[in-house]
PyMOL Python script that loads the backbone (N, CA, C, O; Angstrom):
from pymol import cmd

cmd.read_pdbstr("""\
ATOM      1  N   UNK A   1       0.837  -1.168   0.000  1.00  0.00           N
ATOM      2  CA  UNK A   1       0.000   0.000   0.000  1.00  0.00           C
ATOM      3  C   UNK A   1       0.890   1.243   0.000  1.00  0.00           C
ATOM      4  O   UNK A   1       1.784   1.606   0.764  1.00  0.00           O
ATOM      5  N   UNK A   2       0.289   1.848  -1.246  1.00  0.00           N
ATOM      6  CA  UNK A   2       1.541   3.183  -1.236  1.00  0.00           C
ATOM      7  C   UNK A   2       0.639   4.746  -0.794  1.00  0.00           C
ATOM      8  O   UNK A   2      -0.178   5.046  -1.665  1.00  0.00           O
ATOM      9  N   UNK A   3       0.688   5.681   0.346  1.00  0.00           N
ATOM     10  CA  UNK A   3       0.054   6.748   0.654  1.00  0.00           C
ATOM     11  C   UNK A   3       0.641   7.620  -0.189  1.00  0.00           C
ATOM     12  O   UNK A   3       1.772   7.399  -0.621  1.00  0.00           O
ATOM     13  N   UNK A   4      -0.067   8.724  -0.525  1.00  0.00           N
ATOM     14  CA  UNK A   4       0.254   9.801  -1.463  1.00  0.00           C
ATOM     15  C   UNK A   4       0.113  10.871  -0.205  1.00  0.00           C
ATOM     16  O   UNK A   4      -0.815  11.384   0.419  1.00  0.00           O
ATOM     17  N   UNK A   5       1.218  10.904  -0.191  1.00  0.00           N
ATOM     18  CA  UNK A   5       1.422  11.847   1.387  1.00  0.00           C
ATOM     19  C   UNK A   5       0.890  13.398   0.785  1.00  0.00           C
ATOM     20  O   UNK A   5       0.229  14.148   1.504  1.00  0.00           O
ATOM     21  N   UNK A   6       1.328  13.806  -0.815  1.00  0.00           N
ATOM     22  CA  UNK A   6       1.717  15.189  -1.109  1.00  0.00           C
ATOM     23  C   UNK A   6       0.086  15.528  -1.452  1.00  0.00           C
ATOM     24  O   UNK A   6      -0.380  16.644  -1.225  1.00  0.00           O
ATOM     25  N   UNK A   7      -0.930  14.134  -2.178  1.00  0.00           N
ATOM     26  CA  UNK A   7      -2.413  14.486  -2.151  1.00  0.00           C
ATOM     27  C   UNK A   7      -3.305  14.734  -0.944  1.00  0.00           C
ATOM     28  O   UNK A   7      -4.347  15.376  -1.079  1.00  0.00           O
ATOM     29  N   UNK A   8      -2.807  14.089   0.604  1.00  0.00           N
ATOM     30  CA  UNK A   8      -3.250  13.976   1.408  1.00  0.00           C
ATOM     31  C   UNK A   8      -3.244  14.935   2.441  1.00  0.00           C
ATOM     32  O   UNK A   8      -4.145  15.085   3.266  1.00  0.00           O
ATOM     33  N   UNK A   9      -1.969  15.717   2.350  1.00  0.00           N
ATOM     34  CA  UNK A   9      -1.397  17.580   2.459  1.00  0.00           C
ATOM     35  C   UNK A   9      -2.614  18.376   1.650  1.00  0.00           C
ATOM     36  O   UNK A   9      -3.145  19.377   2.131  1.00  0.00           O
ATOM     37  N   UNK A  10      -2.864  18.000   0.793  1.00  0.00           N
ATOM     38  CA  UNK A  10      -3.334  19.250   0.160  1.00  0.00           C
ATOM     39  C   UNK A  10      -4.829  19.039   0.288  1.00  0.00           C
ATOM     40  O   UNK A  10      -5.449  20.103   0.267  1.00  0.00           O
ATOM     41  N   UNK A  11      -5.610  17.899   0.420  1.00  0.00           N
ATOM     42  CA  UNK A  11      -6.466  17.748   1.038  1.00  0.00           C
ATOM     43  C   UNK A  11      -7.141  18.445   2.352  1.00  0.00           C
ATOM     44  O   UNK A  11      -8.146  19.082   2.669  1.00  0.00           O
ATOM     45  N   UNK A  12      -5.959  17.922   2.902  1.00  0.00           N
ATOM     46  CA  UNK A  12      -6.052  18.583   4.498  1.00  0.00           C
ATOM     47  C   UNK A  12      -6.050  19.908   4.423  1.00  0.00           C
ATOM     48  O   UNK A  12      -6.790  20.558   5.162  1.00  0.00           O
ATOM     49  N   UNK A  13      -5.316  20.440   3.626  1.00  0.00           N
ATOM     50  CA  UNK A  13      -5.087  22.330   3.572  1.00  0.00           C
ATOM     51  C   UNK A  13      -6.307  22.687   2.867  1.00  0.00           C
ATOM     52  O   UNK A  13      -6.973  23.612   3.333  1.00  0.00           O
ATOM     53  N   UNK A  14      -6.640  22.188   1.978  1.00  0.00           N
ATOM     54  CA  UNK A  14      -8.092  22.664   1.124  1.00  0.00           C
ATOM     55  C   UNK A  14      -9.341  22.418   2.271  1.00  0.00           C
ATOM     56  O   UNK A  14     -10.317  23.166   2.319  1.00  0.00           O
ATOM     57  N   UNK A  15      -9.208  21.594   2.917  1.00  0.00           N
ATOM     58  CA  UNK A  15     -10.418  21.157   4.144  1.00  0.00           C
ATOM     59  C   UNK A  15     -10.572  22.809   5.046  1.00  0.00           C
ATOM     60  O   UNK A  15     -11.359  23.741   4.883  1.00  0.00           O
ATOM     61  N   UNK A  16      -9.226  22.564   6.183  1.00  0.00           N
ATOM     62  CA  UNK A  16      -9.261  23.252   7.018  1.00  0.00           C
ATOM     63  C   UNK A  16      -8.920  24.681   5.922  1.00  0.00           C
ATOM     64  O   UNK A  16      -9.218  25.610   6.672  1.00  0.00           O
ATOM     65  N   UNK A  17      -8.621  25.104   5.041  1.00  0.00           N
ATOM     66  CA  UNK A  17      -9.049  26.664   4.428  1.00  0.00           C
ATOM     67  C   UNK A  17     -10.234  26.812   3.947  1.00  0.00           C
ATOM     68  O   UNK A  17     -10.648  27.971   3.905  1.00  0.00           O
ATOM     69  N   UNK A  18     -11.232  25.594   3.390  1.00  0.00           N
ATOM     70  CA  UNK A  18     -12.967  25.838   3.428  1.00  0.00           C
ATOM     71  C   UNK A  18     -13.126  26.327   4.968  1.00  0.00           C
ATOM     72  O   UNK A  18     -13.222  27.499   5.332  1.00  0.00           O
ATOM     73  N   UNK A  19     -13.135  25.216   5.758  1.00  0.00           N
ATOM     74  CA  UNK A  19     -14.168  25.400   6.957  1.00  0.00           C
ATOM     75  C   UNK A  19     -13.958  26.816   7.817  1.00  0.00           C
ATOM     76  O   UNK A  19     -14.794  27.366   8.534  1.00  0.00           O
ATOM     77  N   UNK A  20     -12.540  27.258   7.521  1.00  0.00           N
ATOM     78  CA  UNK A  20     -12.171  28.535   8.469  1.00  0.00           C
ATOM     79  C   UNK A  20     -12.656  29.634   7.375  1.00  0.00           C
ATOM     80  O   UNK A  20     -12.961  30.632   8.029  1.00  0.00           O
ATOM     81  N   UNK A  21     -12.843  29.861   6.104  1.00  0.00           N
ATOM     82  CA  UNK A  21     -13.517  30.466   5.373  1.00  0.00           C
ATOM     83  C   UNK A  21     -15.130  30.798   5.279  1.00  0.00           C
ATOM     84  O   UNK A  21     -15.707  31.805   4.869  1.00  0.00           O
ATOM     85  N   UNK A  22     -15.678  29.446   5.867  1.00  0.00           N
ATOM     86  CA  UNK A  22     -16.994  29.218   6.070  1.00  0.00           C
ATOM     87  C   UNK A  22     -17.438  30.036   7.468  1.00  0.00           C
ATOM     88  O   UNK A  22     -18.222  30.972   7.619  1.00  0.00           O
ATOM     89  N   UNK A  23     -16.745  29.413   8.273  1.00  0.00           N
ATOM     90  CA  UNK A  23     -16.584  29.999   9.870  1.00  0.00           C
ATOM     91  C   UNK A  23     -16.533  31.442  10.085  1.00  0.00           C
ATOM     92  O   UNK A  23     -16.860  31.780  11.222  1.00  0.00           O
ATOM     93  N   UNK A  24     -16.206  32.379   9.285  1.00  0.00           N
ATOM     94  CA  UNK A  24     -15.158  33.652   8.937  1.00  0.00           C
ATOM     95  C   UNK A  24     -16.358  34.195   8.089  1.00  0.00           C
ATOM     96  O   UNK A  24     -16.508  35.413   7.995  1.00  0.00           O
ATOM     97  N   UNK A  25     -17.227  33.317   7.461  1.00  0.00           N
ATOM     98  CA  UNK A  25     -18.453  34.212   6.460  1.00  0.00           C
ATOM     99  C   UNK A  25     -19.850  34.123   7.689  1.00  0.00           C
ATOM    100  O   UNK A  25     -20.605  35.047   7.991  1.00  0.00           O
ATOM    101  N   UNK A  26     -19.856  32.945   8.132  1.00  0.00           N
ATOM    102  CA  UNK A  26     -21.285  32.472   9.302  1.00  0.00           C
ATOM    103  C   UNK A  26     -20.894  34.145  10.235  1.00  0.00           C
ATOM    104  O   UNK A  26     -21.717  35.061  10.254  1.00  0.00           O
ATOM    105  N   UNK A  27     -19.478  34.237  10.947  1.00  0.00           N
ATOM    106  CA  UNK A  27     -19.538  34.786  11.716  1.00  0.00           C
ATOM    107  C   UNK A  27     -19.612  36.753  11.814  1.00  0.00           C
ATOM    108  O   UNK A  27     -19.818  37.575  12.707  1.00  0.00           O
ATOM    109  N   UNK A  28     -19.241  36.805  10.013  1.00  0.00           N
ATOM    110  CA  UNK A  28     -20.012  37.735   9.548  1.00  0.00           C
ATOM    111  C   UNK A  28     -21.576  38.372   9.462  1.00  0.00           C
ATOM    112  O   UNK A  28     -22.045  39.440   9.857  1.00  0.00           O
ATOM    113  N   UNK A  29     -22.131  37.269   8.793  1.00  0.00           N
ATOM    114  CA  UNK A  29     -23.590  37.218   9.024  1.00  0.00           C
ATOM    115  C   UNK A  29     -23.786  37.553  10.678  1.00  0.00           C
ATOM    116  O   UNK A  29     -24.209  38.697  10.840  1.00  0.00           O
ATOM    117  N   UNK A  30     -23.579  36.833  11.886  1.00  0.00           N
ATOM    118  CA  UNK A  30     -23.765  37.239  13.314  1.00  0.00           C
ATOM    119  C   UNK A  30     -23.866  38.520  13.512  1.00  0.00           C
ATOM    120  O   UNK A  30     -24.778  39.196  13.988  1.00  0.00           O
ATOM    121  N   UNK A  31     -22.124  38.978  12.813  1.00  0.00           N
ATOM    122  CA  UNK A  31     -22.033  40.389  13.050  1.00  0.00           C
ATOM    123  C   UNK A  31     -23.191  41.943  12.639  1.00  0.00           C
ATOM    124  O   UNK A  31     -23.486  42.951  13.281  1.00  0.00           O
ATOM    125  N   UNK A  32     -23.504  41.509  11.483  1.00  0.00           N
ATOM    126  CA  UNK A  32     -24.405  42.084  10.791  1.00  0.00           C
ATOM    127  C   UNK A  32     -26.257  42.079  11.246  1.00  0.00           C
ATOM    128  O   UNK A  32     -27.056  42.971  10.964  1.00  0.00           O
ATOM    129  N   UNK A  33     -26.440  41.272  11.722  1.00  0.00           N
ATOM    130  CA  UNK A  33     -27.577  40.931  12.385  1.00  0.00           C
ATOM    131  C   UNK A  33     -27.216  41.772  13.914  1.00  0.00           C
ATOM    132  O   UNK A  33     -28.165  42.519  14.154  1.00  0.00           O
ATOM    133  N   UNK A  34     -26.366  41.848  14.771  1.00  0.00           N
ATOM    134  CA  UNK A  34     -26.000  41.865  15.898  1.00  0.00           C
ATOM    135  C   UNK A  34     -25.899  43.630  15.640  1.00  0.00           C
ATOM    136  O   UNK A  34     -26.452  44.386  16.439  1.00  0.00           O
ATOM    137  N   UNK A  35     -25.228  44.095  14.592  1.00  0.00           N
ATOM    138  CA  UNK A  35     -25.170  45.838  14.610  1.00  0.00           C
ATOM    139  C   UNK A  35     -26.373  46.133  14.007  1.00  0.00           C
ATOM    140  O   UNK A  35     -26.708  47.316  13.941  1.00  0.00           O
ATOM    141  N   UNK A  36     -27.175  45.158  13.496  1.00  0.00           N
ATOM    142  CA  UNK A  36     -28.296  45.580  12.843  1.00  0.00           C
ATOM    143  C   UNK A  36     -28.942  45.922  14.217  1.00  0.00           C
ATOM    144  O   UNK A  36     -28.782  47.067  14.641  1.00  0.00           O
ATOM    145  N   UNK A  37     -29.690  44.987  14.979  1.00  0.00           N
ATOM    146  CA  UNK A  37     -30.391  44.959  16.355  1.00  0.00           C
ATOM    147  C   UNK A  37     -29.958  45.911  17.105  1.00  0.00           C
ATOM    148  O   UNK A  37     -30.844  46.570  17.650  1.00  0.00           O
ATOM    149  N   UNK A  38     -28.204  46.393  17.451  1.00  0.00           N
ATOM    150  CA  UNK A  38     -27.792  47.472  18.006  1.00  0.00           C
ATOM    151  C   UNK A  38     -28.171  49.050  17.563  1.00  0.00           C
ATOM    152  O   UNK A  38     -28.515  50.005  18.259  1.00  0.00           O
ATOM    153  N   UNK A  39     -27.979  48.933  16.218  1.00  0.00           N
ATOM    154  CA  UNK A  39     -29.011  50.373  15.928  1.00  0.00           C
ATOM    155  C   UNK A  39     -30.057  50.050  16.021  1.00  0.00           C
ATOM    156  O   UNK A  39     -30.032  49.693  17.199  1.00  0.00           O
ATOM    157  N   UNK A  40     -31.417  49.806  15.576  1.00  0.00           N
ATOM    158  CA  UNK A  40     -32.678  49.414  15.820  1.00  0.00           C
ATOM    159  C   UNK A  40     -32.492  49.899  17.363  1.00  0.00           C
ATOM    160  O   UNK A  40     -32.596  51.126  17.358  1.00  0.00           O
ATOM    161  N   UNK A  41     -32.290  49.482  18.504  1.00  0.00           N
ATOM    162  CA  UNK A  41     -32.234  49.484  19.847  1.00  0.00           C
ATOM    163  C   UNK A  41     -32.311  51.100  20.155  1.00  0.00           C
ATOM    164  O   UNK A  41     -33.108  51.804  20.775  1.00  0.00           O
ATOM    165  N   UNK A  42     -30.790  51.412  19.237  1.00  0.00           N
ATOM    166  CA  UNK A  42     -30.166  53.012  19.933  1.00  0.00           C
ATOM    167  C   UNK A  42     -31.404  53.933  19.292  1.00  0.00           C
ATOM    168  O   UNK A  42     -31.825  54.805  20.051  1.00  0.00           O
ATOM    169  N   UNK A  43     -32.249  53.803  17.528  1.00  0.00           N
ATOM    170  CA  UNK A  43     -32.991  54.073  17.587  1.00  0.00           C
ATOM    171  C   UNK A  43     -34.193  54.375  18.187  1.00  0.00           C
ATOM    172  O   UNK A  43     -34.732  55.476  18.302  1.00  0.00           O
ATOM    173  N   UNK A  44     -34.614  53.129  18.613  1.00  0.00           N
ATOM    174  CA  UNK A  44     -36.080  52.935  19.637  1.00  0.00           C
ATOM    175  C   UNK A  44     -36.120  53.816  20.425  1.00  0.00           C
ATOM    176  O   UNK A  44     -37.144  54.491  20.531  1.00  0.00           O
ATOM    177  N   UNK A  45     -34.699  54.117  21.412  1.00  0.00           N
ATOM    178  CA  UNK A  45     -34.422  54.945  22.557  1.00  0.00           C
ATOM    179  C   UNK A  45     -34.663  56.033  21.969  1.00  0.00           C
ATOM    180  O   UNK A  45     -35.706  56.576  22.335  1.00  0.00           O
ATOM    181  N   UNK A  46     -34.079  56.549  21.191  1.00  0.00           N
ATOM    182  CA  UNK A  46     -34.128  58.132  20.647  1.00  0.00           C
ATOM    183  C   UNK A  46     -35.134  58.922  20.508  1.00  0.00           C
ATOM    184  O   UNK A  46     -35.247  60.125  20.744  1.00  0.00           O
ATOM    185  N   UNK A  47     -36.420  57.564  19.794  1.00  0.00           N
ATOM    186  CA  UNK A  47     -37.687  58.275  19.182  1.00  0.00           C
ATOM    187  C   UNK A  47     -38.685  58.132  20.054  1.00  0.00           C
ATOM    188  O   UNK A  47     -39.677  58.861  20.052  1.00  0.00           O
ATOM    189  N   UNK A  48     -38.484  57.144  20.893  1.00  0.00           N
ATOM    190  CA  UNK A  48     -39.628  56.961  21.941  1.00  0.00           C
ATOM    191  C   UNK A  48     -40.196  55.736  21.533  1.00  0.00           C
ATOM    192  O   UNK A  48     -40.084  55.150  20.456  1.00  0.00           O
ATOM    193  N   UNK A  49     -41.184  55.263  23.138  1.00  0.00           N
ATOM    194  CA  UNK A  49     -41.498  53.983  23.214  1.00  0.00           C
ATOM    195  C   UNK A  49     -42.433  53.785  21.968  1.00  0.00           C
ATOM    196  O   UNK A  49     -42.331  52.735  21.332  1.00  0.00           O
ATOM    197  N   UNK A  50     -43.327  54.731  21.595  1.00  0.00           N
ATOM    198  CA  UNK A  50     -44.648  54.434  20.610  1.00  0.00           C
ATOM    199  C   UNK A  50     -44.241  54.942  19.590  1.00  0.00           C
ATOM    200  O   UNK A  50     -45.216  55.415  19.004  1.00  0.00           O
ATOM    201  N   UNK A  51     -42.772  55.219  18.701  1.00  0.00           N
ATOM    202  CA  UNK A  51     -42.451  55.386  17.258  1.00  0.00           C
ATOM    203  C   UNK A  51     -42.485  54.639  16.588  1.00  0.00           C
ATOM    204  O   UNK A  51     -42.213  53.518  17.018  1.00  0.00           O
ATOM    205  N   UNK A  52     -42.704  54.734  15.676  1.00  0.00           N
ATOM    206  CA  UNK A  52     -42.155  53.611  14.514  1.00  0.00           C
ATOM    207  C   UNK A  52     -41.033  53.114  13.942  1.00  0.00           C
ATOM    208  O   UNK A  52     -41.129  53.628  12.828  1.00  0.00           O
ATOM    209  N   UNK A  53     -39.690  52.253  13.914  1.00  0.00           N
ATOM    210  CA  UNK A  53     -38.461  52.485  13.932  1.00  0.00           C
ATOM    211  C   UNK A  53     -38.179  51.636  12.823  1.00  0.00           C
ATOM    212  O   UNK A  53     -38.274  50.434  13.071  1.00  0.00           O
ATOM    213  N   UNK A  54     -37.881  51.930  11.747  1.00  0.00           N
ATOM    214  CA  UNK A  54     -37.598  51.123  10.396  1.00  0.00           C
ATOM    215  C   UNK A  54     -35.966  51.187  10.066  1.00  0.00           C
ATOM    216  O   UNK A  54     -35.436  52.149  10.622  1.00  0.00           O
ATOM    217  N   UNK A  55     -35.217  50.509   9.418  1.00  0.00           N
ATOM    218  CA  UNK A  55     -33.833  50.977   9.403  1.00  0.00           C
ATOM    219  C   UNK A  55     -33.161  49.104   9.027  1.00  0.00           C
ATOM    220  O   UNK A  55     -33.812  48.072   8.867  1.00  0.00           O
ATOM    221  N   UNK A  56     -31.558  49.350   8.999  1.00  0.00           N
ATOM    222  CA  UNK A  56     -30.935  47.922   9.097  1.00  0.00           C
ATOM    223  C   UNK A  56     -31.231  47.343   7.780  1.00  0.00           C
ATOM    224  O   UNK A  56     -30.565  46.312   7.692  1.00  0.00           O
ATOM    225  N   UNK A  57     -31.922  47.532   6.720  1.00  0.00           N
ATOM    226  CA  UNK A  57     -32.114  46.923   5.622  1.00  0.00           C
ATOM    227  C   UNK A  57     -30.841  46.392   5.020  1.00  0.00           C
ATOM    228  O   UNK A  57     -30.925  45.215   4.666  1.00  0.00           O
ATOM    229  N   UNK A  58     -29.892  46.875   4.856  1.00  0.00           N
ATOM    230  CA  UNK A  58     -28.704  46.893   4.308  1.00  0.00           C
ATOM    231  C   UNK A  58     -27.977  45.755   5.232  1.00  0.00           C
ATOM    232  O   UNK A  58     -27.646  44.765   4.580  1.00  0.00           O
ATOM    233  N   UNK A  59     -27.707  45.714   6.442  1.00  0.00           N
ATOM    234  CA  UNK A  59     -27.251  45.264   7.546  1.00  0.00           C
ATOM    235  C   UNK A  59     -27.592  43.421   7.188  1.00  0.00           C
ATOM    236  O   UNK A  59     -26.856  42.442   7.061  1.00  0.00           O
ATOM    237  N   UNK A  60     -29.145  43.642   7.122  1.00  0.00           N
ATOM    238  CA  UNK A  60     -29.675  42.381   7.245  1.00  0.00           C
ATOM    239  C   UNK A  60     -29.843  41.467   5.425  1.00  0.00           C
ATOM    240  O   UNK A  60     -29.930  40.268   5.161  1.00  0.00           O
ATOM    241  N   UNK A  61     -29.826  42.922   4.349  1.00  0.00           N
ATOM    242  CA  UNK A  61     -29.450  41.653   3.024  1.00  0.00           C
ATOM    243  C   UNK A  61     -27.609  41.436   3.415  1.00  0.00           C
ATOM    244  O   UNK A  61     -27.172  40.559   2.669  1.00  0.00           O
ATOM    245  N   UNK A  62     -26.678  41.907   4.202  1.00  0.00           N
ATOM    246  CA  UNK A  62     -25.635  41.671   4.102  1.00  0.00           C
ATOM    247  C   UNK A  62     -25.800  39.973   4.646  1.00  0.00           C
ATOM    248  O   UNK A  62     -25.803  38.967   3.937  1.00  0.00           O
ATOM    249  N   UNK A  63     -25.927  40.069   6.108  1.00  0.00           N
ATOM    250  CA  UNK A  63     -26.525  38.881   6.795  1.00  0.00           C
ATOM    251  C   UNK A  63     -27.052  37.354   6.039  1.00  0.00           C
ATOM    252  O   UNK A  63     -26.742  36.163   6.072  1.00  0.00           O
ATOM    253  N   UNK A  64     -27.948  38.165   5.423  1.00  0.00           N
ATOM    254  CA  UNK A  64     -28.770  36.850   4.440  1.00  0.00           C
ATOM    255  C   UNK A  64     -27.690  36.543   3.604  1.00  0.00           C
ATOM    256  O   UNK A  64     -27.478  35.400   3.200  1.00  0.00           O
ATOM    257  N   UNK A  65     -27.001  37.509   3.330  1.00  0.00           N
ATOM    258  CA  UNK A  65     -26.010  36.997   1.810  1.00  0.00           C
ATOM    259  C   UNK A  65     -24.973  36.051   2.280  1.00  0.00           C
ATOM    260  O   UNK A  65     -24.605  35.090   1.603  1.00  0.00           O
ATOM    261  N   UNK A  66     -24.325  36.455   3.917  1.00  0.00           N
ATOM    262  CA  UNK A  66     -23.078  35.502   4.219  1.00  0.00           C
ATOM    263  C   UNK A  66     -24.456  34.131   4.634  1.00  0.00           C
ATOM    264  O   UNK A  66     -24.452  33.115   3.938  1.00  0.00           O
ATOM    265  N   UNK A  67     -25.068  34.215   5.290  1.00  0.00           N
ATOM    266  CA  UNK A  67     -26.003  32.883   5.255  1.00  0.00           C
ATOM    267  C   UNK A  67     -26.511  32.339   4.045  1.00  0.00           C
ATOM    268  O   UNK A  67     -26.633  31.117   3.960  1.00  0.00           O
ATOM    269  N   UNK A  68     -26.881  33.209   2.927  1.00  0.00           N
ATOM    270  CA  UNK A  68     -26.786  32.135   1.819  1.00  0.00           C
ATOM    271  C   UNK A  68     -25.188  31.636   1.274  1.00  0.00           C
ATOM    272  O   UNK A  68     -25.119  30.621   0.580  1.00  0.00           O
ATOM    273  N   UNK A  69     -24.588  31.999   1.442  1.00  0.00           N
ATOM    274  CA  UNK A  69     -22.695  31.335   1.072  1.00  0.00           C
ATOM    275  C   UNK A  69     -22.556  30.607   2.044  1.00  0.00           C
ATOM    276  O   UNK A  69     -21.657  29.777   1.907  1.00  0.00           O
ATOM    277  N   UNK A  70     -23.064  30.587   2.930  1.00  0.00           N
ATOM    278  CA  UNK A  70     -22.815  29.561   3.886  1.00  0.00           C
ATOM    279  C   UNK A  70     -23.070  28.145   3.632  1.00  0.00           C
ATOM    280  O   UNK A  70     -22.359  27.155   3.806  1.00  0.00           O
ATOM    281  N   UNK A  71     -24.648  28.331   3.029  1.00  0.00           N
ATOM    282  CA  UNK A  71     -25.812  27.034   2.897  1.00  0.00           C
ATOM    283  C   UNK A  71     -25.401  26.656   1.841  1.00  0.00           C
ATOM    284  O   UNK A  71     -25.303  25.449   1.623  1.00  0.00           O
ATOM    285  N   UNK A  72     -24.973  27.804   0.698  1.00  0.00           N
ATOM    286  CA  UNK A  72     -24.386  26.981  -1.038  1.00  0.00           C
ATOM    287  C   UNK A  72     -23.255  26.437  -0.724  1.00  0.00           C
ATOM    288  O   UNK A  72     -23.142  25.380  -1.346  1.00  0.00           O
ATOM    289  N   UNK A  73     -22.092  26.708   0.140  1.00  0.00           N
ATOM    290  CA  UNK A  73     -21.321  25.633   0.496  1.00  0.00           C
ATOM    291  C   UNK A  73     -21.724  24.583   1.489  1.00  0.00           C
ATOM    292  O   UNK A  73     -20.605  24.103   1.673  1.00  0.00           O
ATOM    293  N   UNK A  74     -22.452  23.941   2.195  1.00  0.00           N
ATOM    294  CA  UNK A  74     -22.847  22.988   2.833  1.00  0.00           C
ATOM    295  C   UNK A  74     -23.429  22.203   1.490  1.00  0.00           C
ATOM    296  O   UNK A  74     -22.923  21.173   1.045  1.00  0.00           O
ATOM    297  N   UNK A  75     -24.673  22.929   0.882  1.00  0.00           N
ATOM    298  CA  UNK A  75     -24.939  21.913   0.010  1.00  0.00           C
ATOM    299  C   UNK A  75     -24.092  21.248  -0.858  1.00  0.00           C
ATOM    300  O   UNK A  75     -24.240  20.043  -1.061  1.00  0.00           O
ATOM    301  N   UNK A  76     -22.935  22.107  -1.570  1.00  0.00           N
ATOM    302  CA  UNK A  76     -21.988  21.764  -2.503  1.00  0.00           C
ATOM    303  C   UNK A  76     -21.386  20.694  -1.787  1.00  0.00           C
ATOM    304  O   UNK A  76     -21.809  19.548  -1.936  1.00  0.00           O
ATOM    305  N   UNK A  77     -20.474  20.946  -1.051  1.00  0.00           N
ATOM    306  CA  UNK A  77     -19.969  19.942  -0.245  1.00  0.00           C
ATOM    307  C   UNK A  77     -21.143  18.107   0.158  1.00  0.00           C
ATOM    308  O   UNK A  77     -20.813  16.922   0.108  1.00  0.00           O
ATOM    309  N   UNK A  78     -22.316  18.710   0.471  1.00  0.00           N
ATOM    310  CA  UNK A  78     -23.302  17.312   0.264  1.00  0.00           C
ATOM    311  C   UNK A  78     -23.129  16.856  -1.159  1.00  0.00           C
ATOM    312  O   UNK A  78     -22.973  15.671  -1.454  1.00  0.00           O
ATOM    313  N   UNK A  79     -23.156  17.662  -1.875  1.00  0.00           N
ATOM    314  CA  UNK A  79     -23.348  17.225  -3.194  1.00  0.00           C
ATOM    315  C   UNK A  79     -22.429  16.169  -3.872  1.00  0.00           C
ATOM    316  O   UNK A  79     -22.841  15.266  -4.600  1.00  0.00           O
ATOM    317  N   UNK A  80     -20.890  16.438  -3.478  1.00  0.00           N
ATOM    318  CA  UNK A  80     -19.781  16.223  -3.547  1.00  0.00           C
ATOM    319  C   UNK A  80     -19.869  14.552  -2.939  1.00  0.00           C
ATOM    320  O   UNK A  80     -19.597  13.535  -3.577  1.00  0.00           O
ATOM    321  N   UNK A  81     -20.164  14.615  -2.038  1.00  0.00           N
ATOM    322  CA  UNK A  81     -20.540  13.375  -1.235  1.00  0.00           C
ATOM    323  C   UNK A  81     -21.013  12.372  -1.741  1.00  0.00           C
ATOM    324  O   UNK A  81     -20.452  11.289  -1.908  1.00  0.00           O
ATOM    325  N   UNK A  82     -22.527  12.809  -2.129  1.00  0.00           N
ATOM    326  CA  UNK A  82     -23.965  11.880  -2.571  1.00  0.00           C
ATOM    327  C   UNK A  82     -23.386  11.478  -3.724  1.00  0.00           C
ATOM    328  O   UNK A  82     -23.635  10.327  -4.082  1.00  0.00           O
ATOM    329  N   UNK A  83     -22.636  12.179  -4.432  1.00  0.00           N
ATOM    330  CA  UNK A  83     -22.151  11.765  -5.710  1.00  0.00           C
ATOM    331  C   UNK A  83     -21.462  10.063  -6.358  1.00  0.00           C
ATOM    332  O   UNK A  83     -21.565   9.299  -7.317  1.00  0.00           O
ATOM    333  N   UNK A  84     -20.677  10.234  -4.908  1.00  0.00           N
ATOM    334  CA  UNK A  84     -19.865   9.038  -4.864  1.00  0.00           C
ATOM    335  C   UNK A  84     -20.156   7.905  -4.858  1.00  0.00           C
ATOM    336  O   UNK A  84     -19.279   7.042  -4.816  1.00  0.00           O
TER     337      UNK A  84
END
""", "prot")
cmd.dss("prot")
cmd.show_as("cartoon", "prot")
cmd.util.cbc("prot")
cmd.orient("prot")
């Protein structure tokens, strides 16, 4: 049995540079949701309890966008799989 040490390196490096890439986009999305809610908040305060407080739009398609790159790589990666 002969290991291909130099395919099995690069494997490993392509693995762990997806998942810390993935990790690094999820934890974007958090961020964006999290300053979204933080203005919304500092808003509310400003205008009073019975205003109407609209805002964060931008914040939250950012959000959706690292959560959809998130989910198109999970699926890809299933895909990759089922294939076999």
């Amino acid at each position: 049995m002969h290991i291909k040490w130099n395919a099995l390196a690069q494997t490993a490096g392509v693995s762990f540079g997806i998942t810390v890439a993935v990790v690094a986009v999820f934890a974007l999305g958090i961020l964006a949701l999290s300053r979204r809610e933080a203005a919304l908040t500092a808003r509310r305060e400003a205008a009073g309890p019975n205003a109407p407080v609209a805002g964060g739009r931008l914040a939250l398609a950012g959000a959706y966008a690292c959560f959809a790159v998130c989910g198109a790589a999970v699926l890809y990666g299933l895909s990759l799989i089922a294939n076999k």
